[in-house]
C-alpha positions in Angstrom: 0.0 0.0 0.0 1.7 3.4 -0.7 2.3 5.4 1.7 0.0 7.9 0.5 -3.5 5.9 0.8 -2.2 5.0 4.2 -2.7 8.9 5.4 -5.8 8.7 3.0 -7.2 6.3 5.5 -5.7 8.1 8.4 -7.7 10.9 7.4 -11.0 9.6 6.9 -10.9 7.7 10.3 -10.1 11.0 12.2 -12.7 13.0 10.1 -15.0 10.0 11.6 -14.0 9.9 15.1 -14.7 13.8 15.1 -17.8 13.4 13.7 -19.8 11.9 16.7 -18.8 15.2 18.8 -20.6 17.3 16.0 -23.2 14.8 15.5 -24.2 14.9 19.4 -24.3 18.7 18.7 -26.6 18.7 16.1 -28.6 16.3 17.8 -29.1 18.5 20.6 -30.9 21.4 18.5 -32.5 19.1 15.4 -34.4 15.6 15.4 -32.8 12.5 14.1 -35.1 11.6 11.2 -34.7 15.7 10.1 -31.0 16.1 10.6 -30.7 12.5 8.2 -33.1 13.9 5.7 -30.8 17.5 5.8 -27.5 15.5 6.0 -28.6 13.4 2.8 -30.2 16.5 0.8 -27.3 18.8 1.0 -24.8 16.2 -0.1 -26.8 15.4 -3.2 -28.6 18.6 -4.1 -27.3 20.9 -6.4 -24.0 17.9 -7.0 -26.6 15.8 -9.0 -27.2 18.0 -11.4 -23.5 18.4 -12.3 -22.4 15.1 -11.5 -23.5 11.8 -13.4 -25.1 8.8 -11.7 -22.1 5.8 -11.4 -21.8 3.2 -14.1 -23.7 1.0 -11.9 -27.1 -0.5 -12.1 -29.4 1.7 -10.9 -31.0 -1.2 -7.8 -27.1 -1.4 -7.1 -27.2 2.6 -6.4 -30.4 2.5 -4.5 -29.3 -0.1 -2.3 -26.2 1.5 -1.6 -28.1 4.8 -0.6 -31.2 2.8 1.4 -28.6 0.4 3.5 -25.5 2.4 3.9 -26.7 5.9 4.4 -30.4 5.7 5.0 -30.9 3.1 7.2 -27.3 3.2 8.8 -27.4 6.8 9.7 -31.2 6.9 10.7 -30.0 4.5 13.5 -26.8 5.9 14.3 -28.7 9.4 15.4 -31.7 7.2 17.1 -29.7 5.4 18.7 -27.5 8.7 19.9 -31.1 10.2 20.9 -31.5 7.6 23.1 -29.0 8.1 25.3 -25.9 7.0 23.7 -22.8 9.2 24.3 -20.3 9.9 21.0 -17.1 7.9 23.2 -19.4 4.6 23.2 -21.0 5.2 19.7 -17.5 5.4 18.0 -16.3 2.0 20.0 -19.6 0.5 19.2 -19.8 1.4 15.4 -16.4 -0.3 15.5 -18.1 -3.9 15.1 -18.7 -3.3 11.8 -15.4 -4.9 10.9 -16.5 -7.8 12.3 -19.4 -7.7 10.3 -17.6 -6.9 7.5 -15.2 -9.5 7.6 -18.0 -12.3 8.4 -20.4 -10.8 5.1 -17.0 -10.8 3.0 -16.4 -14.4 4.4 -20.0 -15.5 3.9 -20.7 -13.4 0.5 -17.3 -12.8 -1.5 -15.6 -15.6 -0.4 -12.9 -13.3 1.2 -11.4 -15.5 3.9 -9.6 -13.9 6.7 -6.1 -14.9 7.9 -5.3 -16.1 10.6 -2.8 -13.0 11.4 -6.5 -10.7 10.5 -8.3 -13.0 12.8 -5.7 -12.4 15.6 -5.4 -9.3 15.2 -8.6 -8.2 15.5 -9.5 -10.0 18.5 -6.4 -8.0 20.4 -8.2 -4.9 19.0 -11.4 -6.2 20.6 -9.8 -6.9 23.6 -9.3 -3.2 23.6 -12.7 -2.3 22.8 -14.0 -4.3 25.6 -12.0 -2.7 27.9 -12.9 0.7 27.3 -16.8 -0.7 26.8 -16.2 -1.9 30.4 -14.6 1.2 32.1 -17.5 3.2 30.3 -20.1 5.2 32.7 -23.7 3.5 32.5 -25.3 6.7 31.0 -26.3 4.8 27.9 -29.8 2.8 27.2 -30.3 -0.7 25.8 -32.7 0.5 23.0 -29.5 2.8 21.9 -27.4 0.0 22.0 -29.4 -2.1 20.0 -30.0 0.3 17.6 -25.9 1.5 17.3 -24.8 -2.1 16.5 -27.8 -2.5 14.2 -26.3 0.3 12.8 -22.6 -1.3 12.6 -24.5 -4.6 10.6 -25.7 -2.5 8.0 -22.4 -0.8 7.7 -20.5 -4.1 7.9 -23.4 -5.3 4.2 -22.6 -1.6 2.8 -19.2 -2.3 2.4 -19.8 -5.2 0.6 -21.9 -3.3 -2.2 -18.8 -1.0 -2.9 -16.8 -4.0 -3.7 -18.9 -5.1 -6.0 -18.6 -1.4 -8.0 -15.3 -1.5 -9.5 -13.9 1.1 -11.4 -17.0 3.8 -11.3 -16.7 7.6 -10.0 -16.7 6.9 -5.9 -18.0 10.5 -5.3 -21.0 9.9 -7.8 -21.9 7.0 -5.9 -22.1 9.2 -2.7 -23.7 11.6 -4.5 -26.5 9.3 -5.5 -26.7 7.5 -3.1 -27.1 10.5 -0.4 -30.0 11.5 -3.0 -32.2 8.2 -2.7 -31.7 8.4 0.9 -33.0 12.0 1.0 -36.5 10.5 -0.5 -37.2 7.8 2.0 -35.7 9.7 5.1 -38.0 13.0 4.4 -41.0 11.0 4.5 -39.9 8.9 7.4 -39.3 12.1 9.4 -42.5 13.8 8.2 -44.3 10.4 9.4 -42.8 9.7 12.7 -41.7 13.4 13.6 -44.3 15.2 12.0 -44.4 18.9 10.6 -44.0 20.6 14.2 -40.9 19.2 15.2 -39.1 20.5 11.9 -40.8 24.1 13.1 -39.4 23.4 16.4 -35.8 22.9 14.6 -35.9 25.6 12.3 -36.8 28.1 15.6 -33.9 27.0 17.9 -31.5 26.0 15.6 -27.9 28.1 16.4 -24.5 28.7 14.4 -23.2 25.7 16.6 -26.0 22.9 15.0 -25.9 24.6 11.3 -21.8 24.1 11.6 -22.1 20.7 13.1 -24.9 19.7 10.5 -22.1 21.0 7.7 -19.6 19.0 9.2 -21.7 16.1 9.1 -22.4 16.9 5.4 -19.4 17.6 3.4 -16.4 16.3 5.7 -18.1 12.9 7.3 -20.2 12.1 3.9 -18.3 13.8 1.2 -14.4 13.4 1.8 -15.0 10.5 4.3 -17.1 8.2 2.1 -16.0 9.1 -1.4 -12.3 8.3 -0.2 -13.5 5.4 1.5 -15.3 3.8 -1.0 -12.6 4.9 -3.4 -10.0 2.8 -1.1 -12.6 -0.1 -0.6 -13.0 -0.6 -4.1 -8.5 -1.2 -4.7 -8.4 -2.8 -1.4 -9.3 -6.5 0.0 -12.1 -5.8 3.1 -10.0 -7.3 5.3 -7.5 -5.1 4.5 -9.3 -1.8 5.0 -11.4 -2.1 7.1 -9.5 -3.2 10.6 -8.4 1.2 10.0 -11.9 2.2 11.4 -10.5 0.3 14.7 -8.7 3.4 14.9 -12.2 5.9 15.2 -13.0 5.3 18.7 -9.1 6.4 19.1 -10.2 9.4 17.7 -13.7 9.9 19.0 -12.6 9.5 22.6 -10.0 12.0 22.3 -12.2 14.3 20.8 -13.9 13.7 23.4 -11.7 14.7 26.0 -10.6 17.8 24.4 -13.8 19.2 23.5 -16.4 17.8 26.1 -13.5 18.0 29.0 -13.7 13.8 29.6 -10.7 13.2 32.1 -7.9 11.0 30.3 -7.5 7.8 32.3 -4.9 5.1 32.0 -7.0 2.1 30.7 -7.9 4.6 28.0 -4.0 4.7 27.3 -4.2 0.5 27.4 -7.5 0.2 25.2 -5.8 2.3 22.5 -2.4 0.8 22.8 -4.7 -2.4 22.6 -6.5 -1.1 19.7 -3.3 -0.4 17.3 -1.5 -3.1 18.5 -4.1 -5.4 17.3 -4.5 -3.3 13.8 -0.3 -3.8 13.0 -0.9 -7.8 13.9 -3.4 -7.5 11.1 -1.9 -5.5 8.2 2.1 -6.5 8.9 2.2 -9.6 11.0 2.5 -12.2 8.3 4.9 -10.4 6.7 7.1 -9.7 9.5 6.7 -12.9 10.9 7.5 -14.5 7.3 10.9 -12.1 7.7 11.8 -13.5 10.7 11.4 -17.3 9.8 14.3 -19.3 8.4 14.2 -20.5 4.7 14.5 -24.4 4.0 16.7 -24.2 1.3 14.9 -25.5 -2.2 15.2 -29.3 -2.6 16.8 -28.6 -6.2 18.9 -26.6 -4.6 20.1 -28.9 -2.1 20.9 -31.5 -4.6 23.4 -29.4 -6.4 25.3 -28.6 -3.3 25.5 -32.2 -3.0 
């Protein structure tokens, strides 16, 4: 991997982890259903009328738009409603490589190693460890709906690998727009006209800059690079990075919300990237360090 789509990732996984700050912002001054249905319509509208839909089929599109925006993003900000706080969110949303790695198993036929599967248990060792020094301020229902949220993650990234070779930011594009449809109406239903009143009255320059964020950092740069690098990139590969958000998340956390840094934080981190280097350069620096039986034709000329 050149050393250049390794910052690419770094960069979308810290543009991620940041996101759940400004997400619990925005969420604090617009409803869920809304702020998806506002997220989805500015990062589509005016781009699709100067960007083309993806060579794709159009069901592949609207999947793509229905699973991993619509439906992903519609629990994410439920499940935040409900009680979630953005340090647990970002760990949780984490399990999606888990997911991705069993769909990419089950559905592509892309096997893990056993270096991948190793090292993403020592990264889960960390996750539990911070899931288990976590205050109680969270709610089943939001924790149900946050890994929900992960699954349909984990199945979205299995629709980008099977769009090779088409325009990465159309597909966000497109996809943000046939979310837009189905989350409008879902908002309108379950919301109803009032609470978008509500919004519009108490919204402040904090939740229209968080909303923005949201918009055109998390969805544009972070999902047309990602999808972009899933689509060169085995799943396995890739995807162990987004260990890294909660990294991120928490110490966004700390700075902006004031969290007090503790030192199982340091260990579930430390855990965390330990487990992501078994996974990308174990098996190579293991296959280093292993003496080479010499060739057996090799052998017989020496004899």
């Amino acid at each position: 991997m050149p050393i250049s789509h390794f910052f690419l990732i770094i960069l979308v996984v810290a543009i991620w982890g940041f996101n759940f700050i400004f997400v619990k912002f925005a969420l604090q001054e617009i409803s869920p259903l809304l702020l998806c249905a506002i997220r989805f319509l500015l990062a589509s509208v005016p781009a699709i009328f100067f960007i083309k839909p993806p060579a794709a089929p159009f069901r592949i599109i609207a999947t793509y738009g229905l699973l991993m925006f619509a439906l992903q993003f519609a629990l994410l900000f439920l499940g935040m409603r409900e009680g979630m706080p953005p340090g647990l969110t970002s760990l949780l949303m984490q399990v999606q490589v888990f997911f991705s790695m069993f769909f990419a198993a089950i559905f592509a036929g892309e096997m893990p190693s056993l270096w991948q599967i190793t090292g993403a248990l020592i990264s889960f060792s960390g996750i539990g460890l911070v899931a288990f020094h976590l205050d109680k301020n969270g709610s089943f229902l939001g924790f149900i709906l946050i890994i929900a949220a992960a699954a349909t993650w984990g199945l979205g990234n299995l629709i980008t690998k099977k769009v090779h070779h088409i325009n990465m930011v159309a597909l966000v594009v497109w996809g943000s727009f046939v979310a837009f449809l189905p989350m409008t109406l879902l908002s309108i239903f379950f919301e109803g006209i009032p609470s978008w009143i509500h919004s519009y009255h108490h919204v402040s320059i904090l939740g229209v800059s968080s909303t923005l964020y949201i918009v055109y950092a998390s969805t544009w740069v972070g999902y047309g690079v990602w999808n972009w690098l899933i689509s060169r990139y085995p799943v396995p590969t890739i995807v162990p990075f987004t260990l890294l958000v909660p990294v991120f998340g928490i110490l966004s956390a700390m700075v902006v919300l004031g969290e007090p840094f503790k030192s199982w934080k340091l260990t579930a981190g430390l855990l965390v990237i330990s487990g992501l280097c078994i996974n990308l350069f174990g098996a190579r620096f293991f296959a280093k360090k292993l003496p080479q039986k010499p060739h057996f034709c090799e052998e017989n000329k020496t004899n």
